[in-house]
Each structure stands twice: as C-alpha cells, then as structure tokens.
PDB file with SEQRES, HELIX, SHEET and CRYST1 records, atoms N, CA, C and O in Angstrom:
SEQRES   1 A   81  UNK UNK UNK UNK UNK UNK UNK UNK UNK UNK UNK UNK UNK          
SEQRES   2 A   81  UNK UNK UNK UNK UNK UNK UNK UNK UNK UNK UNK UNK UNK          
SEQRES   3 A   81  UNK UNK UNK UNK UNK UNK UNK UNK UNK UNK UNK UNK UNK          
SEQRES   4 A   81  UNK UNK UNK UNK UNK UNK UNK UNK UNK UNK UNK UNK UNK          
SEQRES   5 A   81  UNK UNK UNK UNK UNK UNK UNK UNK UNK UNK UNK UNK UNK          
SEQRES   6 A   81  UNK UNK UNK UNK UNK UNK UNK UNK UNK UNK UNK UNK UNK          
SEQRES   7 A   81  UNK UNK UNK                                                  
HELIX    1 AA1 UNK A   12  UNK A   15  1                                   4    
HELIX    2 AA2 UNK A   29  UNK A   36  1                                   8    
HELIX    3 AA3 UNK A   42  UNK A   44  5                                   3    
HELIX    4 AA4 UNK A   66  UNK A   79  1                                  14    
SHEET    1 AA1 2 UNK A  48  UNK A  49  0                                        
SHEET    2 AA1 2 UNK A  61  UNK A  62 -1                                        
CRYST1    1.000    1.000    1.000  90.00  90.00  90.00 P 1           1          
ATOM      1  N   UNK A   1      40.625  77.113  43.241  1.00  0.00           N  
ATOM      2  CA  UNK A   1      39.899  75.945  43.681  1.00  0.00           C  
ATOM      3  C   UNK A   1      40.870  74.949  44.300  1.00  0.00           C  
ATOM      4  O   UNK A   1      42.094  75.060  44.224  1.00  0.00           O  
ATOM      5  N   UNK A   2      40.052  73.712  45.082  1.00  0.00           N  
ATOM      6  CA  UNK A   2      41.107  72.791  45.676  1.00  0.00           C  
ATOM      7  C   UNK A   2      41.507  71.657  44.359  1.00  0.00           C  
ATOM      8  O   UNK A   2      40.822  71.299  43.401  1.00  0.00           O  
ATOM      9  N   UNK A   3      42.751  71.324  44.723  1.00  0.00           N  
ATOM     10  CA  UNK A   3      43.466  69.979  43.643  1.00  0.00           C  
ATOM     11  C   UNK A   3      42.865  69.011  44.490  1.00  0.00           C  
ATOM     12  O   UNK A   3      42.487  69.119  45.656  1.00  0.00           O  
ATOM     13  N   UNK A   4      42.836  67.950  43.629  1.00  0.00           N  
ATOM     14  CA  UNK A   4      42.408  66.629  43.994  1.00  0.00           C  
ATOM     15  C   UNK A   4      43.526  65.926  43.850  1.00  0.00           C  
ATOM     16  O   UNK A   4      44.528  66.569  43.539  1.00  0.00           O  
ATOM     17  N   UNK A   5      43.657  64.349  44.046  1.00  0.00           N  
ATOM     18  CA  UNK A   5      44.872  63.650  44.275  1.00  0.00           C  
ATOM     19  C   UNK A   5      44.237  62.572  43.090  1.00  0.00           C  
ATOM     20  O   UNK A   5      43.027  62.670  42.888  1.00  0.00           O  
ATOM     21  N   UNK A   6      45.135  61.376  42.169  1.00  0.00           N  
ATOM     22  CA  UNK A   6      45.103  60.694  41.524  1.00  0.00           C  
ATOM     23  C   UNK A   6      43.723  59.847  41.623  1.00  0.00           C  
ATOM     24  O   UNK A   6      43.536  58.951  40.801  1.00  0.00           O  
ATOM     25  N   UNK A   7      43.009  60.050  42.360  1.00  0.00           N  
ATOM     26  CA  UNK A   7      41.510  58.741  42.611  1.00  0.00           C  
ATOM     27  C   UNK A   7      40.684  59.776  42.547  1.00  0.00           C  
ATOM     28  O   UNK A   7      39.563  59.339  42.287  1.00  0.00           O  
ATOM     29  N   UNK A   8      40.673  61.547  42.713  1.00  0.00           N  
ATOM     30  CA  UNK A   8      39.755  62.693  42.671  1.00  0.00           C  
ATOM     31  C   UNK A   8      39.440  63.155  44.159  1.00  0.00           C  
ATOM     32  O   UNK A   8      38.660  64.097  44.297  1.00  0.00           O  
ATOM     33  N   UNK A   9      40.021  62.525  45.334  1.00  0.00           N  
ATOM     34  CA  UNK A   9      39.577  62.761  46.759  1.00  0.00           C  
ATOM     35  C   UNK A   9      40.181  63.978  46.750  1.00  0.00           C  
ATOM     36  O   UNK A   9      40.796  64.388  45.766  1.00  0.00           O  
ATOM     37  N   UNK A  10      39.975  65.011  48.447  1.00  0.00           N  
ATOM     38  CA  UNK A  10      40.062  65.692  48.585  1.00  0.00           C  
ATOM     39  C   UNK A  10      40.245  64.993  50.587  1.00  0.00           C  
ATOM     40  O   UNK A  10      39.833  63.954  51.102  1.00  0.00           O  
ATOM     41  N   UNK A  11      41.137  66.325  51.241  1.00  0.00           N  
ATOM     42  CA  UNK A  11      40.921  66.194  52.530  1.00  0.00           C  
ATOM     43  C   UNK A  11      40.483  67.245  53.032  1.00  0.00           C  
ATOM     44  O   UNK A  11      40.820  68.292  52.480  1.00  0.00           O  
ATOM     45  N   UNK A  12      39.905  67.291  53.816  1.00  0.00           N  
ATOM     46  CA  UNK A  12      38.865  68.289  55.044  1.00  0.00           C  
ATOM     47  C   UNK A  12      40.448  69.495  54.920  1.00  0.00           C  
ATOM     48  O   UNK A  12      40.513  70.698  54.665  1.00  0.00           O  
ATOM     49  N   UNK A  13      41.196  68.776  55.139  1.00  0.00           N  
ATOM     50  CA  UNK A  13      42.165  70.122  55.166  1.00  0.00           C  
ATOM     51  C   UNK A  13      42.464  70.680  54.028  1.00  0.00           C  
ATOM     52  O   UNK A  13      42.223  71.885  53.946  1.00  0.00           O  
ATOM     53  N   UNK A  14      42.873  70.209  53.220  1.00  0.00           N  
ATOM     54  CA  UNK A  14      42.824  70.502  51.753  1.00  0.00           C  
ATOM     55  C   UNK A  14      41.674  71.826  51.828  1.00  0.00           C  
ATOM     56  O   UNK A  14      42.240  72.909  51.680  1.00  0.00           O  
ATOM     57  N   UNK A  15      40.516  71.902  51.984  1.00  0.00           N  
ATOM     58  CA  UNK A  15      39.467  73.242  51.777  1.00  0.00           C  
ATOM     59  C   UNK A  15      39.635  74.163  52.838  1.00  0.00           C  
ATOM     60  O   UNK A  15      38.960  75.188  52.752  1.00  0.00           O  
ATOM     61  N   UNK A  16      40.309  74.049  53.727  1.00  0.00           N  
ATOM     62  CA  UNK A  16      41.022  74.775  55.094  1.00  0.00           C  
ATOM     63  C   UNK A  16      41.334  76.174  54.596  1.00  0.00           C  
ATOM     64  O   UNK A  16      41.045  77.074  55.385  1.00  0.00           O  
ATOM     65  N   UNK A  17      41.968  76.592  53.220  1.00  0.00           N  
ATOM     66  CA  UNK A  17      42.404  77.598  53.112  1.00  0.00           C  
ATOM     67  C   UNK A  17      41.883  78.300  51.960  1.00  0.00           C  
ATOM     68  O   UNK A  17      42.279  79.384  51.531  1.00  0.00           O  
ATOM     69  N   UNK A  18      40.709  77.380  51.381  1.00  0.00           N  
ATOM     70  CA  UNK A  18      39.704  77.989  50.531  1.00  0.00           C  
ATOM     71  C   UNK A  18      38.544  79.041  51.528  1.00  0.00           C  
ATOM     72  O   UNK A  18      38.290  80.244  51.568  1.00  0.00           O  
ATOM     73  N   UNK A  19      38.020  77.697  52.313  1.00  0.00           N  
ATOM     74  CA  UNK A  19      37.400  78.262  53.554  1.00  0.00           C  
ATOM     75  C   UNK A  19      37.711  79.364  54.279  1.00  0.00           C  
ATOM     76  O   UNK A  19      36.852  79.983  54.906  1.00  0.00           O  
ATOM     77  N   UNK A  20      39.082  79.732  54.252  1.00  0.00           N  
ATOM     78  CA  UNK A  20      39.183  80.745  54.817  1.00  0.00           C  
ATOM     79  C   UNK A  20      39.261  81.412  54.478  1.00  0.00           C  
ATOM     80  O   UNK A  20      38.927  82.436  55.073  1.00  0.00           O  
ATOM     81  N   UNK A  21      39.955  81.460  52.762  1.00  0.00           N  
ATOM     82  CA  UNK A  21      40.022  82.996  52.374  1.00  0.00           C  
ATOM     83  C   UNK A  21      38.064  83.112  52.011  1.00  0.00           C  
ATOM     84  O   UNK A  21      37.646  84.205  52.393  1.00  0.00           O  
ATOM     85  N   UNK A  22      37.361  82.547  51.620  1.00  0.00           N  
ATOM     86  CA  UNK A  22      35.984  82.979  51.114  1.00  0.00           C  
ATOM     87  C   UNK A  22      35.377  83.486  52.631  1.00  0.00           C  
ATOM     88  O   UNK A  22      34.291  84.065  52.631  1.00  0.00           O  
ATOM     89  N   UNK A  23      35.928  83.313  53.625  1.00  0.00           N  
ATOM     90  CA  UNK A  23      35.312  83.409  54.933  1.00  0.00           C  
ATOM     91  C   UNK A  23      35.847  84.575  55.319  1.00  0.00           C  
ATOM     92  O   UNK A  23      35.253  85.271  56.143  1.00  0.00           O  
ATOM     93  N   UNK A  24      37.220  85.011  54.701  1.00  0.00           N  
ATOM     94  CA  UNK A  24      38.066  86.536  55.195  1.00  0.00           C  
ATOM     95  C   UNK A  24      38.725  86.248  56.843  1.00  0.00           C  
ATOM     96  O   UNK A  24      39.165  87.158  57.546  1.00  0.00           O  
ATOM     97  N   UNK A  25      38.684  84.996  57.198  1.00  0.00           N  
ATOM     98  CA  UNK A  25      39.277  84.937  58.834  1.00  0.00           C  
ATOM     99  C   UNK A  25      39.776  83.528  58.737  1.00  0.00           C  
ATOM    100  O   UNK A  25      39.318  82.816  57.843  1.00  0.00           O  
ATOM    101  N   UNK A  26      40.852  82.960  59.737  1.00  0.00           N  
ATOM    102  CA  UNK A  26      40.941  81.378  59.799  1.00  0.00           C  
ATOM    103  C   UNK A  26      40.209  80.731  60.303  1.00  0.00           C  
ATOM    104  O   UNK A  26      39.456  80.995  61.241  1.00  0.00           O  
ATOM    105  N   UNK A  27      40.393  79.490  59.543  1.00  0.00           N  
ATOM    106  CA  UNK A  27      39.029  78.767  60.365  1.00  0.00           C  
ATOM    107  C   UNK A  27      39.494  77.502  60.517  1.00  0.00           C  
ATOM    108  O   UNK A  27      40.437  77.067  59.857  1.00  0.00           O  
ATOM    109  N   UNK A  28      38.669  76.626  61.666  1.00  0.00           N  
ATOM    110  CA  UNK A  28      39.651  75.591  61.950  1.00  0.00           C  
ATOM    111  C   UNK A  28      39.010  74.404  61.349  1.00  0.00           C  
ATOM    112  O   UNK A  28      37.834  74.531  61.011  1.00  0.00           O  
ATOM    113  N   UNK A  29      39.668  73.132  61.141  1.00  0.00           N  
ATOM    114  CA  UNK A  29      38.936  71.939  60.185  1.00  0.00           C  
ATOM    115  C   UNK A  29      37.948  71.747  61.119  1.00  0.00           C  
ATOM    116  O   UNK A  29      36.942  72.040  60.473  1.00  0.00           O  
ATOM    117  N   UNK A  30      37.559  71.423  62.297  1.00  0.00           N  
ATOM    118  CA  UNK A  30      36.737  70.840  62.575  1.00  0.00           C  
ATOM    119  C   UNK A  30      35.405  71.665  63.009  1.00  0.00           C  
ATOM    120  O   UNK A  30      34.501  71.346  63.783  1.00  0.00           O  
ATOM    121  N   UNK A  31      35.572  72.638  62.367  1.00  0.00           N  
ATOM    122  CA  UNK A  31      34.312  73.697  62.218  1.00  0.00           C  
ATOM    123  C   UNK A  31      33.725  73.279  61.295  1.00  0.00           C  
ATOM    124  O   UNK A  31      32.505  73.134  61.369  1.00  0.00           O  
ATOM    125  N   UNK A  32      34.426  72.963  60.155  1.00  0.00           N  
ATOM    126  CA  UNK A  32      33.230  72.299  58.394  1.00  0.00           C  
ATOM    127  C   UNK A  32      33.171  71.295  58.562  1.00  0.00           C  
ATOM    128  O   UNK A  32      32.144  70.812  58.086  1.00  0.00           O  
ATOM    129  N   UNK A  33      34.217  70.160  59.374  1.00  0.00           N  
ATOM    130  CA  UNK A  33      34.235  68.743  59.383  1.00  0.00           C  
ATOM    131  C   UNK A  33      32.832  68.097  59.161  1.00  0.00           C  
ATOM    132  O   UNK A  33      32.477  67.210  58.384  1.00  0.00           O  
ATOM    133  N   UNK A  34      32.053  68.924  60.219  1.00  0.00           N  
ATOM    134  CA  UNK A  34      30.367  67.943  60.806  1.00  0.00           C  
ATOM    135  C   UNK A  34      29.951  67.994  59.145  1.00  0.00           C  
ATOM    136  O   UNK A  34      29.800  67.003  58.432  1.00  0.00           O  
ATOM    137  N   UNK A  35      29.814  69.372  58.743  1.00  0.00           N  
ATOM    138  CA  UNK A  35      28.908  69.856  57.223  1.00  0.00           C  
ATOM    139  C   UNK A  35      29.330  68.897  56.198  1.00  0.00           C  
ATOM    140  O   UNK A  35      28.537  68.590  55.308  1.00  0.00           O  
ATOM    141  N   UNK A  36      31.134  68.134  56.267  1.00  0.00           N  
ATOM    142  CA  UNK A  36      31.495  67.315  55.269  1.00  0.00           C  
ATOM    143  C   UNK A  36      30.782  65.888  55.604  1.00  0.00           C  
ATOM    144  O   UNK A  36      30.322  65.203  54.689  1.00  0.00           O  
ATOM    145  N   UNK A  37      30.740  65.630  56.462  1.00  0.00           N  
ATOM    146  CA  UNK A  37      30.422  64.454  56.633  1.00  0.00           C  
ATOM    147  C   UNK A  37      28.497  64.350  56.928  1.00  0.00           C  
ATOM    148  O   UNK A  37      28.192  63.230  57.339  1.00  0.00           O  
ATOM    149  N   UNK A  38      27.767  64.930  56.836  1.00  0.00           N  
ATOM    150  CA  UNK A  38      26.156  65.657  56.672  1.00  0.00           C  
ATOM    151  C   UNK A  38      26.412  65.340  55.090  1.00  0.00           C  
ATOM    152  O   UNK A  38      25.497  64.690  54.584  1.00  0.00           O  
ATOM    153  N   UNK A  39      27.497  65.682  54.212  1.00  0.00           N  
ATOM    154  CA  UNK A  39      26.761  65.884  52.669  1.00  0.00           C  
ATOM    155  C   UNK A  39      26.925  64.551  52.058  1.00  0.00           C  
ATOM    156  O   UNK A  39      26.607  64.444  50.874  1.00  0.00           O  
ATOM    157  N   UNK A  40      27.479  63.277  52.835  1.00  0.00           N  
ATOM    158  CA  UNK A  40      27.861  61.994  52.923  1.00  0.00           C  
ATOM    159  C   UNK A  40      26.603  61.469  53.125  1.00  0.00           C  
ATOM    160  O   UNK A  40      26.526  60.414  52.495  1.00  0.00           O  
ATOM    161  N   UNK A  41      25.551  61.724  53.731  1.00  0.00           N  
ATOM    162  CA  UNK A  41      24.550  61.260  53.645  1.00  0.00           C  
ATOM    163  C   UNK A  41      23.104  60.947  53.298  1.00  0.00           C  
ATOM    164  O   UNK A  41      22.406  61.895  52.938  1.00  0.00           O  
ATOM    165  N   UNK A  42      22.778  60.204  53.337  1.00  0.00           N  
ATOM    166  CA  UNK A  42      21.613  60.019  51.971  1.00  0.00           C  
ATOM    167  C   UNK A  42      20.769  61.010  52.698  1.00  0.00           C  
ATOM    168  O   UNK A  42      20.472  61.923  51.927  1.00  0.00           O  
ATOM    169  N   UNK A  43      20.266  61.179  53.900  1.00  0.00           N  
ATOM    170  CA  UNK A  43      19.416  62.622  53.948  1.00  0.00           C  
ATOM    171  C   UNK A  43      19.672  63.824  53.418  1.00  0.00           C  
ATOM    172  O   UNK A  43      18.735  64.622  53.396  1.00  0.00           O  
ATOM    173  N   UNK A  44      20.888  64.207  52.912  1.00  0.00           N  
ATOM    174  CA  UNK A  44      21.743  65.594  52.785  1.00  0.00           C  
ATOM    175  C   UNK A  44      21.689  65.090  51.467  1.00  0.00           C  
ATOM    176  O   UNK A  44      22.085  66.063  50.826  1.00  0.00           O  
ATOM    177  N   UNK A  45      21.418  64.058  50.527  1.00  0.00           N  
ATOM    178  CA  UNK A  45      21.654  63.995  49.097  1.00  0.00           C  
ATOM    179  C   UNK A  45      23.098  63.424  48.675  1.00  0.00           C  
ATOM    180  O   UNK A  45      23.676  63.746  47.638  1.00  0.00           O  
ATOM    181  N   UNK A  46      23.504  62.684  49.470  1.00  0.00           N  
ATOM    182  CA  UNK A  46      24.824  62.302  49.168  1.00  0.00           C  
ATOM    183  C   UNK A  46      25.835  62.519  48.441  1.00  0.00           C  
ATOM    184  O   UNK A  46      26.428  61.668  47.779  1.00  0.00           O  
ATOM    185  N   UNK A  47      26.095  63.690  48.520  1.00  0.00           N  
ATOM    186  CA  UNK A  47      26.781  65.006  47.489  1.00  0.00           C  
ATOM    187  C   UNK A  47      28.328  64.136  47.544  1.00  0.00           C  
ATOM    188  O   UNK A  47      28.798  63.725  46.483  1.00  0.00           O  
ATOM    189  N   UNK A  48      28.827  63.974  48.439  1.00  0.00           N  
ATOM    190  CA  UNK A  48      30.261  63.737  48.675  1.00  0.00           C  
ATOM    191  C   UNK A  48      30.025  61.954  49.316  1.00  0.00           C  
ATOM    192  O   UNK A  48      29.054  61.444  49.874  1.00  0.00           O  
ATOM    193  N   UNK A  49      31.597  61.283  48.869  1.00  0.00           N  
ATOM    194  CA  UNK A  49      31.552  59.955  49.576  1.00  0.00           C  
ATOM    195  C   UNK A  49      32.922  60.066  50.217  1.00  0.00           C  
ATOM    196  O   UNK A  49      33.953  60.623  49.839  1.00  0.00           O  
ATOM    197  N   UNK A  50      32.583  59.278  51.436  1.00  0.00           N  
ATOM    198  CA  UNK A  50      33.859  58.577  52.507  1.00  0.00           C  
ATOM    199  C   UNK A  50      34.738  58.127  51.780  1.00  0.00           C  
ATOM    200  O   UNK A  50      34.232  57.803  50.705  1.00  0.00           O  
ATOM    201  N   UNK A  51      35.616  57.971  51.804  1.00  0.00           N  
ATOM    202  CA  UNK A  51      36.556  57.365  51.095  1.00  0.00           C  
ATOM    203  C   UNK A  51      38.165  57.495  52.358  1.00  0.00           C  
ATOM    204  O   UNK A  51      38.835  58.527  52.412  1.00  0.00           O  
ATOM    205  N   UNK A  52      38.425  56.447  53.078  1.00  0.00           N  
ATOM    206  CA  UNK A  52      39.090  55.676  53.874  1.00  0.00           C  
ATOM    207  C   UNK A  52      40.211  55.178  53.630  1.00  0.00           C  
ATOM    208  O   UNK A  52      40.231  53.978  53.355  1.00  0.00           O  
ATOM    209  N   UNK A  53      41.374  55.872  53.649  1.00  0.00           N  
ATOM    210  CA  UNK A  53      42.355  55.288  53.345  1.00  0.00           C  
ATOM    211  C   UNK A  53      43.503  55.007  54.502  1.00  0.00           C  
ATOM    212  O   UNK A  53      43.125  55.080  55.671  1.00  0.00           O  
ATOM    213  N   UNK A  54      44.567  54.763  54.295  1.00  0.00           N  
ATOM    214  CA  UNK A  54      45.969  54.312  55.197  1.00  0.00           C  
ATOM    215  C   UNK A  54      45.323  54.679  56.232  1.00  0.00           C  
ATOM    216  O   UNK A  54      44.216  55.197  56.088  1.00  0.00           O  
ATOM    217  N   UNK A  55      45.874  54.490  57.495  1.00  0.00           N  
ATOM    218  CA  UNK A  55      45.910  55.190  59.113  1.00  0.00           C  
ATOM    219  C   UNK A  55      44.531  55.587  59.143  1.00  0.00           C  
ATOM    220  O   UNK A  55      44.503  56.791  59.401  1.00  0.00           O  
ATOM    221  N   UNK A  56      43.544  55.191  59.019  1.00  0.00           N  
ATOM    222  CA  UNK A  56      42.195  55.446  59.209  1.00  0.00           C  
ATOM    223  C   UNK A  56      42.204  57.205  58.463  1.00  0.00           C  
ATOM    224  O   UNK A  56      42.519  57.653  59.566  1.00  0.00           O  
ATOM    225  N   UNK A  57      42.151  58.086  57.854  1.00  0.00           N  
ATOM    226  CA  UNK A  57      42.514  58.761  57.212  1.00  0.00           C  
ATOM    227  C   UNK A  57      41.254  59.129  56.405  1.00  0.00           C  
ATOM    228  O   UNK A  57      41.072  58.338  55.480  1.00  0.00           O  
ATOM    229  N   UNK A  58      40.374  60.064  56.492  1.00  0.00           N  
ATOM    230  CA  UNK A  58      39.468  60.151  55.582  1.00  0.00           C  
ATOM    231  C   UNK A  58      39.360  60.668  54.734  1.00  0.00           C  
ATOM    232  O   UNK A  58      39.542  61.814  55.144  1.00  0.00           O  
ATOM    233  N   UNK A  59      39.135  60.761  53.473  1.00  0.00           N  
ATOM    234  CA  UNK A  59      38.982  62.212  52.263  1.00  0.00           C  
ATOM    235  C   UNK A  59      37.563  61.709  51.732  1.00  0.00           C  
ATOM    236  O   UNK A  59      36.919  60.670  51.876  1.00  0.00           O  
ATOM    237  N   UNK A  60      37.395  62.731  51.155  1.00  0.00           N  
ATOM    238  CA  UNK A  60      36.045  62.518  50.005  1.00  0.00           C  
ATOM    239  C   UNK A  60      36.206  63.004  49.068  1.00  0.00           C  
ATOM    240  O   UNK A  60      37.076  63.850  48.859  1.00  0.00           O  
ATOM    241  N   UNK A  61      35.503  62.639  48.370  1.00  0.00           N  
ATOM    242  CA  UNK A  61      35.001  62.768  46.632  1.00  0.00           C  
ATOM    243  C   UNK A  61      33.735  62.893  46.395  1.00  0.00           C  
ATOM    244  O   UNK A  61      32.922  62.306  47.109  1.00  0.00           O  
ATOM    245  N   UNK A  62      33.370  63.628  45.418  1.00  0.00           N  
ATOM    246  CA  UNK A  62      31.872  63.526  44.579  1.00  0.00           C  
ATOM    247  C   UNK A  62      31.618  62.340  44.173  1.00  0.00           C  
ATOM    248  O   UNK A  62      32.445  61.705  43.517  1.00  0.00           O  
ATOM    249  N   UNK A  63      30.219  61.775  44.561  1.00  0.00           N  
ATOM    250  CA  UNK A  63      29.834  61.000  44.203  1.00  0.00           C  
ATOM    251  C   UNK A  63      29.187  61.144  42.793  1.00  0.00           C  
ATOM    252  O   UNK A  63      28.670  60.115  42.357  1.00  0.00           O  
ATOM    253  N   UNK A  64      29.126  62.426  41.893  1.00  0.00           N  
ATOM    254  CA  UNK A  64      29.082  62.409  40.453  1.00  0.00           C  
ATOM    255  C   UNK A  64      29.652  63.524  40.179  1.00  0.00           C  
ATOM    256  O   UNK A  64      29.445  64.607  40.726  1.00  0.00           O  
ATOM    257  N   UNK A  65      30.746  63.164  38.901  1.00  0.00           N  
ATOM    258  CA  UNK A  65      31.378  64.145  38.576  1.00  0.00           C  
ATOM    259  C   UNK A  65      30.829  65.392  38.122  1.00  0.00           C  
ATOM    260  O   UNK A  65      31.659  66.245  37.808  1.00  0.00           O  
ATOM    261  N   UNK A  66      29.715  65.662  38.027  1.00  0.00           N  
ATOM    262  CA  UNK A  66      28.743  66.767  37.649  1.00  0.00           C  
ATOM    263  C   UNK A  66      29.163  67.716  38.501  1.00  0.00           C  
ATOM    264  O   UNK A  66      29.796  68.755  38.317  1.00  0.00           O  
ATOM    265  N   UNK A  67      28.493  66.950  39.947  1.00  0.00           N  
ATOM    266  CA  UNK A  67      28.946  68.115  40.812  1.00  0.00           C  
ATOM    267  C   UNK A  67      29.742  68.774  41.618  1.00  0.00           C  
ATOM    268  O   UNK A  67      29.315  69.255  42.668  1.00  0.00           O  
ATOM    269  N   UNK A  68      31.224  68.906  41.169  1.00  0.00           N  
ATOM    270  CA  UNK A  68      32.250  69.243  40.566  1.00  0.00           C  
ATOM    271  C   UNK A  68      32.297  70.166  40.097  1.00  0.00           C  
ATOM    272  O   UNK A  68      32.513  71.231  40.676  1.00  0.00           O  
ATOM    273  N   UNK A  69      32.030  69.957  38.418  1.00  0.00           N  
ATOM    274  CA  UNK A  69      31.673  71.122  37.665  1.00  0.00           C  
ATOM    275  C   UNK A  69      30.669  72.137  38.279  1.00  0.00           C  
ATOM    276  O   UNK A  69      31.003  73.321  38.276  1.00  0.00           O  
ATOM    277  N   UNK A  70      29.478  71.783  38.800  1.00  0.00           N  
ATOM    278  CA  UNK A  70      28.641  72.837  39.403  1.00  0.00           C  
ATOM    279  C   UNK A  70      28.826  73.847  40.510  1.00  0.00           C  
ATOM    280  O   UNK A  70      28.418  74.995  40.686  1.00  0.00           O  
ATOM    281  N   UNK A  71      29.812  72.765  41.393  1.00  0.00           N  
ATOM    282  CA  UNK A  71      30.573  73.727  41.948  1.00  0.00           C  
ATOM    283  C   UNK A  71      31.663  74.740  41.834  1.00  0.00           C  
ATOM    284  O   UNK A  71      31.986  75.722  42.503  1.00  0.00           O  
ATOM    285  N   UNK A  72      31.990  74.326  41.057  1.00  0.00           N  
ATOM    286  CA  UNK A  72      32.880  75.260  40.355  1.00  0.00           C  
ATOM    287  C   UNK A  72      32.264  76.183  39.665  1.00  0.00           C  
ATOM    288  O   UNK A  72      33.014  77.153  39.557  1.00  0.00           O  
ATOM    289  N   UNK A  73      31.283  76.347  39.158  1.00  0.00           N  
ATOM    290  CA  UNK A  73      30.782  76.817  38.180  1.00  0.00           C  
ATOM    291  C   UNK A  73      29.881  78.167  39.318  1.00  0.00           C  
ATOM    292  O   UNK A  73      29.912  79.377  39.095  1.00  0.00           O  
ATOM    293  N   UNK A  74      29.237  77.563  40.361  1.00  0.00           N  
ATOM    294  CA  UNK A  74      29.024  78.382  41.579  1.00  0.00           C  
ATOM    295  C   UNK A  74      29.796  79.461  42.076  1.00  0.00           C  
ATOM    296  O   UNK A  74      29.552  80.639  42.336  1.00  0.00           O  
ATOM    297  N   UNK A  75      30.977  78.602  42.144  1.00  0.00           N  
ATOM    298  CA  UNK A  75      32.240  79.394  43.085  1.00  0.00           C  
ATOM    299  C   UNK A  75      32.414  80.890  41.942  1.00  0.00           C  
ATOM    300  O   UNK A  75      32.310  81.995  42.475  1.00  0.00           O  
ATOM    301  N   UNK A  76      32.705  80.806  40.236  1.00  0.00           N  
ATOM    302  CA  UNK A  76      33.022  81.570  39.427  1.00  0.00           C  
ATOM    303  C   UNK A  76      32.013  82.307  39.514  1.00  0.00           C  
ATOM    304  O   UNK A  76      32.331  83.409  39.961  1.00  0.00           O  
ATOM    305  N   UNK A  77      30.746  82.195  39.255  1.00  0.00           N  
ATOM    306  CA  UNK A  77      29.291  82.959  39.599  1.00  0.00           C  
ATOM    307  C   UNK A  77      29.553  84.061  40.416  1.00  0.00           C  
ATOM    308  O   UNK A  77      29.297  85.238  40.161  1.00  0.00           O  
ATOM    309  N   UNK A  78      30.249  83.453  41.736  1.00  0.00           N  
ATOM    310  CA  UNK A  78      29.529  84.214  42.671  1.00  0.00           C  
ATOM    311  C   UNK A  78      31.368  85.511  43.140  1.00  0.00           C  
ATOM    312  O   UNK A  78      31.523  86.679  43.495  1.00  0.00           O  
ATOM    313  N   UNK A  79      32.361  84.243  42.806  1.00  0.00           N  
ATOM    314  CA  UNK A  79      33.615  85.312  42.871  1.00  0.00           C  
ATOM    315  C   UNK A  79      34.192  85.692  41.773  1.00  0.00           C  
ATOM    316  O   UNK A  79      34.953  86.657  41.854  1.00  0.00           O  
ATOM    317  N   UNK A  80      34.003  85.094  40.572  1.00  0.00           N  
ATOM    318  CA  UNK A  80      34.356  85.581  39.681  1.00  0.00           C  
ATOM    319  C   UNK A  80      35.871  85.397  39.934  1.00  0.00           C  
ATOM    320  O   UNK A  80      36.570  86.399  40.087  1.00  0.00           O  
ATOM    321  N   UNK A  81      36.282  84.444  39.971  1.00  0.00           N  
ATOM    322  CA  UNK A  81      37.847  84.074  40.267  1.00  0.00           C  
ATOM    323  C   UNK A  81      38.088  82.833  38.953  1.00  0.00           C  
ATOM    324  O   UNK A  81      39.179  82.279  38.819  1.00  0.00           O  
TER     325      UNK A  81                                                      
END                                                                             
C-alpha cells in the first residue's frame, strides 16, 4: 500500500507505482489525476480532500479515516497482498 506523510496526505504520484503494478503496465499521473480530483467532490461523495501545500502543491487525504481502512481492506480482498 501507499505511506502517508505526518498530516495522512498522499500525492497523485505517490499511487503512480501502485497504479501500475495493479494495472501490469506504466501509467502516467495525469491519467488518474482527473479520477483524484472527481472523488474531491461532493457529487462523487467526497471520498478524498484537497489539501494545498508549499509551491501550490497538491496531495489528498480521506476525508474519514474509515475509508482508509476499507480500502485497504478491498485492496487485500481482491489481491490478497
């Protein structure tokens, strides 16, 4: 799974190489970028938040730590990793 940094964010690149190995090919950030920023919003259920730091710089985080665990809990389900 991806590490998070001291506040729990994550960067679009950071899942770059999750994404790819579950995908079996490389893939480039701004192929998932749109999908990260879709789950930011209250139509999509606001799964993940913006979170804006230094140099305009974006990462996100779960907006409840639940789903986190669920994802994780998905990921083991389905790879058993």
């Amino acid at each position: 799974m991806v590490g998070t940094d001291e506040y729990g964010t994550i960067r679009a690149t950071d899942l770059n190489k999750l994404i790819a190995k579950l995908n079996e090919e490389p893939i480039k950030v701004q192929s998932f970028q749109y999908h990260l920023a879709k789950l930011c919003i209250e139509e999509r259920g606001s799964v993940l938040e913006k979170v804006t730091v230094a140099k305009s710089r974006t990462r996100y985080k779960f907006r409840n730590p639940l789903f986190k665990a669920y994802v994780r809990l998905r990921y083991h389900q389905k790879y058993g990793k």
